[in-house]
N, C-alpha and C positions, 0 to 999 in steps of 0.2 A: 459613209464613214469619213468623219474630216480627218485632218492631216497628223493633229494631234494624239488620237487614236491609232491609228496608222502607225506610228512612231512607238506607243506605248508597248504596242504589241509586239513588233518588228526587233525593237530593242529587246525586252524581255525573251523574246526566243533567240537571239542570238548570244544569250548570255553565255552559255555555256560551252564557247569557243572560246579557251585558256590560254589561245596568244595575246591576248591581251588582261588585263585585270580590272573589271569594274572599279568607281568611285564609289557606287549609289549615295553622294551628295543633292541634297534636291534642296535651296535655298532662293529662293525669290531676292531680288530685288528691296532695298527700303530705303525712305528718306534720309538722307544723310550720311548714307551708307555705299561704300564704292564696290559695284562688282556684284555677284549673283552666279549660282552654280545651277544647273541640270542636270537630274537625277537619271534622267534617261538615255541610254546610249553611250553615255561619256566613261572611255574605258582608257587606260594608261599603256604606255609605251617605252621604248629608251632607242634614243639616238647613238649614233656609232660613238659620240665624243661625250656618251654619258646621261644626257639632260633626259629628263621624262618629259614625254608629251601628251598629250591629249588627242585623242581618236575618237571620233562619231565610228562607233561600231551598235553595227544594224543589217539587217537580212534585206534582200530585195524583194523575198518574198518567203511566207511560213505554210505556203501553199502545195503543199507537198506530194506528187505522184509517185512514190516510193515509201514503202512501209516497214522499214528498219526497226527491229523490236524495240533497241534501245535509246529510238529520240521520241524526244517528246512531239516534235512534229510528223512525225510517221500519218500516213495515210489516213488509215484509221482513227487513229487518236479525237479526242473530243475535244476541241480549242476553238479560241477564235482562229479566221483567217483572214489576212491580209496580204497586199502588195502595193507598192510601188510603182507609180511609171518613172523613167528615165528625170523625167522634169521635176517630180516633186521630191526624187532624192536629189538631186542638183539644186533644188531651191533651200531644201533641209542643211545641207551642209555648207552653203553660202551664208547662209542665216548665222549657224552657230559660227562660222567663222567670223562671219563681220563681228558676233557678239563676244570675242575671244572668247569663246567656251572649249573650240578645237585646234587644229592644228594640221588636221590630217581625217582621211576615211579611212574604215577598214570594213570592207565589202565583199559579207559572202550572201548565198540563199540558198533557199530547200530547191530541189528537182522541180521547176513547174514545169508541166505536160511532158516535155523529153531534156536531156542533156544541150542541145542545141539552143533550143528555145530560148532557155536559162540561161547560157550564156551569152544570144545576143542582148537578152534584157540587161545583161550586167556592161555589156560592151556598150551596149546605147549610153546608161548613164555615165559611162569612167570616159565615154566619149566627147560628151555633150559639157562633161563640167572640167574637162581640159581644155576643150576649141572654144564651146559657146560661152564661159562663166570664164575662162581662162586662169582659172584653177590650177595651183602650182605648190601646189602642198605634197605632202606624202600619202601617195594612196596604197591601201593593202588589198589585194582581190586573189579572192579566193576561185582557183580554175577546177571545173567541174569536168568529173572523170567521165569518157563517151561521148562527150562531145567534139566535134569537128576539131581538127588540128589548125587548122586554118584561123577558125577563133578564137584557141587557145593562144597563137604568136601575136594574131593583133593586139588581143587585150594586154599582153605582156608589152606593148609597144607603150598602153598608160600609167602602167603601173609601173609600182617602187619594187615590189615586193608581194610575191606569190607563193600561195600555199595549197599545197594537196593533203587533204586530211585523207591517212590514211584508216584512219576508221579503231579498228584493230589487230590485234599484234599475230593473225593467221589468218588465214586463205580458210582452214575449216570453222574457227569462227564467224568471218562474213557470209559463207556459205549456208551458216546454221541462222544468223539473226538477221542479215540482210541477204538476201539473196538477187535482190536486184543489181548489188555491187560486184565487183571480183577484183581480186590482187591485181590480174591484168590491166584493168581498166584505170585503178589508181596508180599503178606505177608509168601508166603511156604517158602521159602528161606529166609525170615527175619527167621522165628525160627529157624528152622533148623541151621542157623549160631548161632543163642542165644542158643540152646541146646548144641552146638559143641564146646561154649566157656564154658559153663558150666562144661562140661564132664573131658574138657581137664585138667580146673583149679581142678577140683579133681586126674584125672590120675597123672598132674606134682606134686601133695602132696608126692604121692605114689611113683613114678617113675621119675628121675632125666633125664633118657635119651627120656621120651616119648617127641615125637613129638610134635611144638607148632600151634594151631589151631588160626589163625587171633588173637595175642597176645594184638592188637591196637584195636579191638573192632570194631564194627561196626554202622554206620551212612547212614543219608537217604537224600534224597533233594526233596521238594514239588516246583512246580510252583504256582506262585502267580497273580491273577489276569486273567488269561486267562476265570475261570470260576465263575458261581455268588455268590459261597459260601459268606457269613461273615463270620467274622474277627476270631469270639468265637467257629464257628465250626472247623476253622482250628487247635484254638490254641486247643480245646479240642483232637481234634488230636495226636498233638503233645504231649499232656500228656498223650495222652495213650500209643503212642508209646514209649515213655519213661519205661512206669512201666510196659507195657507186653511182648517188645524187648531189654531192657534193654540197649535202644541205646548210642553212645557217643557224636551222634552230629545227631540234625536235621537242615539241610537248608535249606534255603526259594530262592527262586527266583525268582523276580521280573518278570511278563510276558513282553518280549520282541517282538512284532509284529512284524513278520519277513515273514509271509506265510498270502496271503488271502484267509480267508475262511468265509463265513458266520455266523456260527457257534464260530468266534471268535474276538478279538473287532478289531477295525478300522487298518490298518497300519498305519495313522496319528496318534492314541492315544498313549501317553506318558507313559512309563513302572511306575508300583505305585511303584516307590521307597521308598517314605514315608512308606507306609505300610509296607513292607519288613523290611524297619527300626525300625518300632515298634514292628512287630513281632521276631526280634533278642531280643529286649531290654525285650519284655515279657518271648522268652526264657530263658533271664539269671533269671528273675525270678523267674521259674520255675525250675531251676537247681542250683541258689545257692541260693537264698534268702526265701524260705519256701514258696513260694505263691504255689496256687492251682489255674488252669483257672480258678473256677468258684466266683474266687473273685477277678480278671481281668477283666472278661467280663462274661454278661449274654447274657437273652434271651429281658433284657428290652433294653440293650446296647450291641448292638453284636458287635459293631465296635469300635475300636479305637478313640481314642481324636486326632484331629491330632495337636493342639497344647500345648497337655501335655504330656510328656512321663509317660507309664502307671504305673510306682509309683508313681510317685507325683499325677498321674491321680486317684489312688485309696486312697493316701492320705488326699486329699482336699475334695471326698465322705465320707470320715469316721475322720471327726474331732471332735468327740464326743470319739475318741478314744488318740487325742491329747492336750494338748501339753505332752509332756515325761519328766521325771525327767531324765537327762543321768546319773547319777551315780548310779539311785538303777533300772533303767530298765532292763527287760530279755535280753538276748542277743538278742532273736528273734524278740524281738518288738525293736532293735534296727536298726535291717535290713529293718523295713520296713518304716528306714526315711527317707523322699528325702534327698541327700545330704550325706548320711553314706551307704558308699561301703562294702563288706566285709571285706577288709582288715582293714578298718579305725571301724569297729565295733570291731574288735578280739582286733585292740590297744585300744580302749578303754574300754574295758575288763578286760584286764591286766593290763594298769593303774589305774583305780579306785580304786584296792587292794591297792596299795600301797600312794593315794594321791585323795582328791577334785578335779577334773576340773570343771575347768570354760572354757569359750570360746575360752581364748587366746590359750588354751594346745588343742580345741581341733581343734583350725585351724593348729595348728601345727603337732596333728595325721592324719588330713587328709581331714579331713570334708570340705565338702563344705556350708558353713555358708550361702552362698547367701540366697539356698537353706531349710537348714536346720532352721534356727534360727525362722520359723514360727510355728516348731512344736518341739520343746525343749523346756526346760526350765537347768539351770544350779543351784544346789544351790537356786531352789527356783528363779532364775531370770531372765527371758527372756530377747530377744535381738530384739525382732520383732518390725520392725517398724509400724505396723499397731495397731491399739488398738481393734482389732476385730479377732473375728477367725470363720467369715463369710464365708465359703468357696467359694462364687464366686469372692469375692477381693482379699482374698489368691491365688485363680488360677489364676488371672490377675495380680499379682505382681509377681507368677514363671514362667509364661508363655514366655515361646521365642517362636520365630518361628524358626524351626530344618534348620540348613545348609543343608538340600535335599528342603524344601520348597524354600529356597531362591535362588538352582541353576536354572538356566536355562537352560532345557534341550531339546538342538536341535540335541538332535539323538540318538535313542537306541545304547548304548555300554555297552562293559563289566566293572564294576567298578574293579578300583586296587586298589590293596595295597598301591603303589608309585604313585599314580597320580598326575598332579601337582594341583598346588595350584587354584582355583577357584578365578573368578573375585572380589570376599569378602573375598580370603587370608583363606579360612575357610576351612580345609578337613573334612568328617564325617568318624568316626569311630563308625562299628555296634557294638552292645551290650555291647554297655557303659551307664553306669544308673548315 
């Protein structure tokens, strides 16, 4: 099997890791013509100051000794297989970089033979294309749960950025569809990375030339759907993982039915994009906006709205707490009006010291009025066209239906970045509130 195979393979099974977002751009080279894109592997990213980059994302290997019902490279499963030695992913990713195609690696694999194994194979290449290639890109490596601690810190010594997929959203789902896995074993290596970044940021106070331990911090990815959790167990999850791994990013992913098994839903059933979608949109609120899950979602409402995103969803519940004065409210009770992002809160923070707004300054800081103007007041004067503040008329005047309910979706794929444009002209962007 040449290298090119190797590659076609390796990429396509790694597609389904949601930290990153495929291109599937595949354009050759032509006369007269500057530049050339690769269809395989090239998946997108974002830099702390913003910029999107480009990642060679690829497995080290889809050779898998564990039989997890719900991936497609499970044990069992019928595919091709392939791997990797240390050398020809070091050569693959010098390639596409000499040819600006990347920017960076993002480098995980299936279980070959034990936990160990796998990740020295992973350790040789993230080794060989730092020392030997002298490789100074951003690399992403993903640490594999049972294996040696020992080789967990080294590899964190070449990477940017580490992540523990924890699979799914319970201990009795992995027990039912992977049994090879366990909560334990995924979370020992969460810490062990969060103690390791801890340690370091005090040694680099002290010591200028100490070593940097996974400097980009560490993130997880859950599937979604495969198993029957609700909505609020997940998201409580997700908060915890946050304040006890001190994580930089949890992703969701959508269950895509790819393997039949009984134990999992139909191959016909449609992946809950929706949900996924709302579950980003809850993330940002948990991460920038001051919410706590448990006034997102309970135990009376464990699911999502699927036609209100869940600010305005917990807006329209608590309108005994609206409408707002904008110029003498907290900041915090600023964030949590539909319609006012963070940025468009911080400017109208900062303007207020200096001047009254009214509505026109604050469609011009950023607000989105559609929205907002049922739970404001300006000066004492609202803008809403209703003369009620009913909360089920309010939910039906901000109610859309989301551009994922409205696509049509004839066929599990990987969502992009760049995809084109939808028969309603509409792209969706996650965790946008």
């Amino acid at each position: 099997m040449d290298l090119m195979e190797k590659l076609e393979i390796l990429t396509d099974a790694a597609k389904y890791d949601v930290a990153c977002t495929s291109s599937g751009v595949d354009r050759p080279a032509q006369k007269g013509k500057l530049g050339s894109a690769v269809k395989a592997g090239i998946c997108h990213s974002f830099a702390a100051d913003g910029r999107c980059v480009s990642l060679l994302k690829v497995l080290m290997s889809n050779d898998c000794a564990f039989d997890c019902a719900y991936c497609v490279n499970r044990h069992t499963a019928d595919c091709r297989r392939a791997s990797f030695t240390p050398r020809e992913l070091c050569t693959l990713t010098m390639e596409f970089y000499r040819r600006n195609y990347i920017e960076g690696l993002f480098l995980s694999s299936a279980v070959v033979k034990n936990p160990d194994y796998t990740c020295e194979l992973m350790l040789s290449a993230v080794k060989m294309l730092r020392e030997d290639c002298g490789f100074w890109g951003y690399v992403h490596v993903k640490a594999i749960p049972g294996a040696n601690p020992r080789l967990t810190e080294e590899l964190g010594l070449y990477a940017d950025r580490m992540s523990v997929n924890i699979e799914l959203p319970s201990g009795a789902s992995l027990k039912r569809l992977a049994p090879q896995k366990s909560k334990e074993k995924i979370l020992a290596p969460m810490g062990q990375i969060r103690d390791g970044i801890a340690q370091n940021a005090k040694e680099l106070v002290k010591y200028r030339a100490a070593p940097r331990f996974v400097p980009a911090g560490q993130s997880t990815q859950m599937i979604i759907g495969a198993t029957p959790e609700h909505d609020v167990q997940i998201l409580r999850l997700t908060e915890g993982l946050y304040k006890k791994y001190a994580l930089k990013r949890v992703f969701f992913s959508a269950y895509m039915p790819v393997v039949e098994d009984r134990a999992l839903p139909a191959l016909s059933s449609p992946p809950p994009l929706l949900r996924e979608h709302r579950l980003y949109q809850a993330d940002w609120l948990l991460r920038f906006y001051g919410f706590t899950a448990g006034e997102i979602l309970d135990d009376a409402n464990p699911d999502f709205n699927p036609l209100l995103d869940p600010k305005c969803n917990w807006a329209v519940n608590h309108m005994e707490l609206f409408p707002v004065e904008v110029n003498r409210a907290p900041y915090e009770m600023l964030l949590r009006v539909p319609g006012i992002g963070v940025k468009s809160a911080q400017r109208i923070r900062a303007a207020r010291r200096t001047a009254r707004l009214d509505f026109d300054a604050l469609k011009k800081l950023g607000v989105v009025l559609k929205r907002a103007r049922f739970f404001i007041v300006c000066m004492g004067k609202s803008a809403s066209p209703l003369p009620t503040d009913d909360p089920a008329v309010i939910a039906g005047a901000i109610c859309e239906r989301s551009p994922i309910q409205r696509q049509k979706i004839d066929a599990p794929e990987q969502m992009s970045l760049f995809a084109p444009l939808k028969e309603d002209g509409v792209k969706c962007l996650t965790g946008q509130i």
